[in-house]
C-alpha positions in Angstrom: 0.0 0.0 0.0 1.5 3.3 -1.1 1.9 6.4 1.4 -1.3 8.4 -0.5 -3.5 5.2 0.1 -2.5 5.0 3.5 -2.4 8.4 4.7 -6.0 8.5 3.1 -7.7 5.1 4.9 -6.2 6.4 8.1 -8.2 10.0 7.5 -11.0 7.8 6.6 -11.2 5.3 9.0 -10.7 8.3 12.0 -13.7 10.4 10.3 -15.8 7.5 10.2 -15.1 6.4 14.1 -14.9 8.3 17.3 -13.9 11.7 15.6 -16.6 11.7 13.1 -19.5 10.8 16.3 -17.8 12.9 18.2 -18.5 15.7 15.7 -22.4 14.7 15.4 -22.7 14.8 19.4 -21.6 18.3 19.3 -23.5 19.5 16.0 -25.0 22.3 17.7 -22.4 23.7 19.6 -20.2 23.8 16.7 -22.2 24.9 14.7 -23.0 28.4 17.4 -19.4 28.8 17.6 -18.0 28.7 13.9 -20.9 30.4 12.9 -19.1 33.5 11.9 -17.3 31.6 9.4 -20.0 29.9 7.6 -21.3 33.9 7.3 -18.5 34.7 5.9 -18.7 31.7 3.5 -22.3 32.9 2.5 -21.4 36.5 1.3 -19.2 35.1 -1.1 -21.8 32.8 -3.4 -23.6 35.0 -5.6 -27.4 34.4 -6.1 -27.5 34.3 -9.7 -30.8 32.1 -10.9 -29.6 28.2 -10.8 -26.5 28.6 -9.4 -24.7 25.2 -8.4 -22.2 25.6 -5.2 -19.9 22.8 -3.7 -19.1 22.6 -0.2 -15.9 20.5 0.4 -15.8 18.8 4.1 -19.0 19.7 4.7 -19.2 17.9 8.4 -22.8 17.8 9.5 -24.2 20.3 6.8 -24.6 23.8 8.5 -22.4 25.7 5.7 -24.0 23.4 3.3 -27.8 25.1 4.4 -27.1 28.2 5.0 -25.5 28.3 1.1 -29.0 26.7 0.0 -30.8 29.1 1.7 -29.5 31.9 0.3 -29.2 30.4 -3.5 -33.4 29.3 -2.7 -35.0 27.2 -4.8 -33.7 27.6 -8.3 -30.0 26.8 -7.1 -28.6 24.3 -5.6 -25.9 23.6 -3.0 -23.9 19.7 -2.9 -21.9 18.6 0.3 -19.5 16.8 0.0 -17.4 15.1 3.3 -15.4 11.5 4.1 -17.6 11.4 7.0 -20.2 8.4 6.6 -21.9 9.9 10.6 -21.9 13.5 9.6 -23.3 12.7 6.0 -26.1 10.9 7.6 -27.0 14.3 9.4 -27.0 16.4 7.0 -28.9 14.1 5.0 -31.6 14.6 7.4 -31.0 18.1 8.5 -32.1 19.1 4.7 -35.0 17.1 4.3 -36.6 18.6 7.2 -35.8 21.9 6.4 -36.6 21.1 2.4 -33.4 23.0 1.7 -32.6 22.4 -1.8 -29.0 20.7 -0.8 -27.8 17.3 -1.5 -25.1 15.3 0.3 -22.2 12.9 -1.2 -20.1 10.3 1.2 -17.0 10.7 -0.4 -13.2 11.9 -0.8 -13.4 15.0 -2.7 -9.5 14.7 -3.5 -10.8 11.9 -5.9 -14.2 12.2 -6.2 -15.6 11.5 -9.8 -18.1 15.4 -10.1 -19.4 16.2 -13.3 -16.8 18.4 -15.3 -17.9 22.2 -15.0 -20.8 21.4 -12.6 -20.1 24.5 -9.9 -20.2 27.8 -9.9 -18.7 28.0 -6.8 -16.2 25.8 -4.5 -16.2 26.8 -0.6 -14.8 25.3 2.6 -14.9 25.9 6.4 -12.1 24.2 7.7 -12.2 20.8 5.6 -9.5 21.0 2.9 -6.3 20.7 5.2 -6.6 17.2 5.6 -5.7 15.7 2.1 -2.3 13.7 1.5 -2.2 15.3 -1.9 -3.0 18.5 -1.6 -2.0 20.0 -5.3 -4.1 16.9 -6.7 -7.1 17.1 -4.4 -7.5 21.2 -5.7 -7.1 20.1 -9.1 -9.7 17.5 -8.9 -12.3 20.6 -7.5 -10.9 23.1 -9.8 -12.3 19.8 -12.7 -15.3 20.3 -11.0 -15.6 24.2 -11.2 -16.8 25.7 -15.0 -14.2 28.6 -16.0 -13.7 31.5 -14.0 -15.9 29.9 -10.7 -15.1 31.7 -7.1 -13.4 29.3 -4.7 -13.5 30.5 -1.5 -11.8 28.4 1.7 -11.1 29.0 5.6 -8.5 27.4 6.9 -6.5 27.4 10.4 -3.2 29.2 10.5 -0.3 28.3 12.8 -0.8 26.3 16.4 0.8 28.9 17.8 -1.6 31.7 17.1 -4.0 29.4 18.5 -3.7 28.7 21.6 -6.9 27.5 22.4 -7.4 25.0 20.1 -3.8 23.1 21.8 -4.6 24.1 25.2 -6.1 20.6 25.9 -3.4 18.8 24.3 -0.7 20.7 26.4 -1.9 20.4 29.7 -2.9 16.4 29.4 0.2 15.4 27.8 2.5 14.6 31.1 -1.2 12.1 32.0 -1.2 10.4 28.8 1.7 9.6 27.3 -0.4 7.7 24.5 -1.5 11.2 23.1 -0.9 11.4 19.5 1.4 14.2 18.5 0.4 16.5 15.6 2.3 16.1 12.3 3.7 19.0 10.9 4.0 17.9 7.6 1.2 16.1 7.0 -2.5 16.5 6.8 -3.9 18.0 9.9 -5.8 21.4 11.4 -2.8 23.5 10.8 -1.4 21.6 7.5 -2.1 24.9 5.5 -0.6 27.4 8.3 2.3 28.5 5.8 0.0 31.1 3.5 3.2 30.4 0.6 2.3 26.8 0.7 -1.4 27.6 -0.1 -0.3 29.6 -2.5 1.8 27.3 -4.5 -1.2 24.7 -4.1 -3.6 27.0 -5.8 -1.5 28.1 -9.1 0.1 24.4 -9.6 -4.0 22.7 -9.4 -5.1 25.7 -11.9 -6.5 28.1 -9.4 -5.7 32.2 -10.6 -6.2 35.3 -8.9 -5.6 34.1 -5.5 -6.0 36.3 -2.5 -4.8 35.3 1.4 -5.5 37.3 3.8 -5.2 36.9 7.6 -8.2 36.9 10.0 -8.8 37.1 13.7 -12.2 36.1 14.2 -14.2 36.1 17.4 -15.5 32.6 19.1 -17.5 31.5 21.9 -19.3 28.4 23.3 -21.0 28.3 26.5 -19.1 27.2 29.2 -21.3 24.4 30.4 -20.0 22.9 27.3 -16.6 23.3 27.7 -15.6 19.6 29.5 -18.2 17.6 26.7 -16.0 20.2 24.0 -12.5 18.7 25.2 -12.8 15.3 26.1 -14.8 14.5 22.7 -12.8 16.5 20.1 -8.9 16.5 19.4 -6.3 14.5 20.3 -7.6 14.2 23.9 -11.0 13.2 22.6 -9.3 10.1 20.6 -6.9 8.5 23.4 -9.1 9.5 26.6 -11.8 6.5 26.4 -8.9 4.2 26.7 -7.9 5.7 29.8 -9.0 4.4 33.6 -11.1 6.3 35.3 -8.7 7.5 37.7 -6.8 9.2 35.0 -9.6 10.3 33.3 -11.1 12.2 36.2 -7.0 13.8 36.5 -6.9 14.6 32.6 -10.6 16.5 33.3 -9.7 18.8 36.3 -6.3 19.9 35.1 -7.6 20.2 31.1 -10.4 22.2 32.5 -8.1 24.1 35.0 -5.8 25.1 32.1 -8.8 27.0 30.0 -9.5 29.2 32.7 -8.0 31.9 30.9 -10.9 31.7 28.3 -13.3 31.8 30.5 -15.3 34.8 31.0 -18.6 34.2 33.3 -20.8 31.6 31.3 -19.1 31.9 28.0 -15.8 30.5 26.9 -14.4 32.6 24.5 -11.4 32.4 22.1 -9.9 34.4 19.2 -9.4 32.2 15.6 -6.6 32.6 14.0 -7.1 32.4 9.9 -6.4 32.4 6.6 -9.6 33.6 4.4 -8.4 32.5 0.8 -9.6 33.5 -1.8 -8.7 32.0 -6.0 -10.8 31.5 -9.7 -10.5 28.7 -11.8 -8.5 29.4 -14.9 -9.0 29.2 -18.3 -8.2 25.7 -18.5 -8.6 22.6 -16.0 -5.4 20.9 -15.3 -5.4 17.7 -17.4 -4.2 15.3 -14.5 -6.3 12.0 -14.9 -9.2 11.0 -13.0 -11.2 8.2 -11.9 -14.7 7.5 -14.1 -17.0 10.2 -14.1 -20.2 11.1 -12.3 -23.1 13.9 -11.3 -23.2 16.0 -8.2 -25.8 14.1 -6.1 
């Protein structure tokens, strides 16, 4: 088994597991606090009559939705994630909202769309995490018809964010299992270097690119602070396995170490960004890709 086929089973096999239920149990608080990044996702798809948007790593749908609402009935909006549990929500979440959206269980790095389906590509946080990064944007710029917006929000460095490692750093002397983040491989902060992202974009046939920093606002409340930590991240993956004697250490000095984003009944947290911004060229690269299908 080659590295890319690895690297990618191992994404998929997490996504599909604890991380991917863990994200489902915590739809809604997820979904409060990274809502000002689905808003700025929104401004950017135009309304034009029938206009076709992808959404790459689309989690549980919320981005996905609030696009369809805004394109209404004539448009449509497709979601696309590796997640088998947060596809099933989604799923759901549109047909009882009648949201004209749709939802694909797939790997959008080699996903067989339609040629020239989208008129626009967007993604909150779900493109860092291919093995093949100039191939994966290649494979959505086949997707996107000429001169289609892409539009992306990614994480930059762990060290402008000290929030999201806080829980990692303060329960790593308790569990010595606790996986350690790769720099150079797919991951939250895999696009931190803003030249990286750049050469990405013009070698997959992405023009016109704009990155710009941004320091975005959070909050969740903090009642949901403990459920936040011990479900998501590294801690979330290697504390089951843990007795409970350890567990009950990791939570009181993991909780003890976010005191400093705690304000009253909210936790709150400054996001540090990249808001990126490309159009698809004149011409799709003409790498080779599997079959070919329709955005469903």
């Amino acid at each position: 088994m080659d590295a890319t086929r690895r690297t990618d089973d191992e994404q998929a096999a997490r996504w599909n597991a604890l991380a991917g239920h863990a994200w489902v149990e915590m739809q809604p608080v997820l979904d409060r606090m990274f809502k000002p990044f689905e808003d700025l996702l929104v401004e950017a798809v135009t309304t034009a009559r029938g206009s076709h948007v992808l959404d790459v790593g689309c989690g549980t749908g919320g981005t996905t939705l609030a696009v369809a609402r805004r394109l209404g009935p004539e448009g449509h909006c497709v979601g696309i994630d590796i997640s088998e549990p947060m596809i099933t929500v989604a799923r759901a979440r549109a047909e009882r909202e009648g949201a004209p959206a749709s939802f694909i269980h797939a790997d959008a790095a080699d996903h067989a769309f339609e040629t020239a389906a989208f008129d626009a590509v967007i993604s909150r946080f779900g493109v860092m995490f291919f093995h093949d990064s100039v191939r994966a944007f290649a494979n959505l710029r086949r997707a996107a018809r000429d001169g289609a917006r892409l539009r992306f929000i990614v994480w930059r460095g762990a060290e402008e964010n000290p929030f999201m490692t806080t829980a990692e750093r303060a329960a790593a002397p308790l569990l010595p299992n606790l996986p350690a983040r790769r720099p150079d491989g797919p991951g939250q902060f895999a696009f931190a270097d803003a030249g990286d992202v750049r050469r990405i974009l013009v070698e997959s046939g992405w023009a016109g690119i704009d990155i710009r920093p941004i320091d975005v606002d959070c909050t969740l409340p903090e009642s949901e602070l403990v459920r936040y930590f011990t479900r998501l991240g590294p801690v979330g993956q290697v504390l089951p396995d843990a007795d409970e004697e350890t567990r009950a250490r990791v939570v009181e000095t993991v909780r003890a170490a976010f005191d400093t984003f705690v304000q009253g009944s909210e936790v709150r947290f400054t996001a540090a960004c990249w808001l990126v911004d490309a159009r698809a060229g004149a011409h799709a690269p003409t790498r080779n890709f599997r079959g070919s299908g329709t955005p469903s």
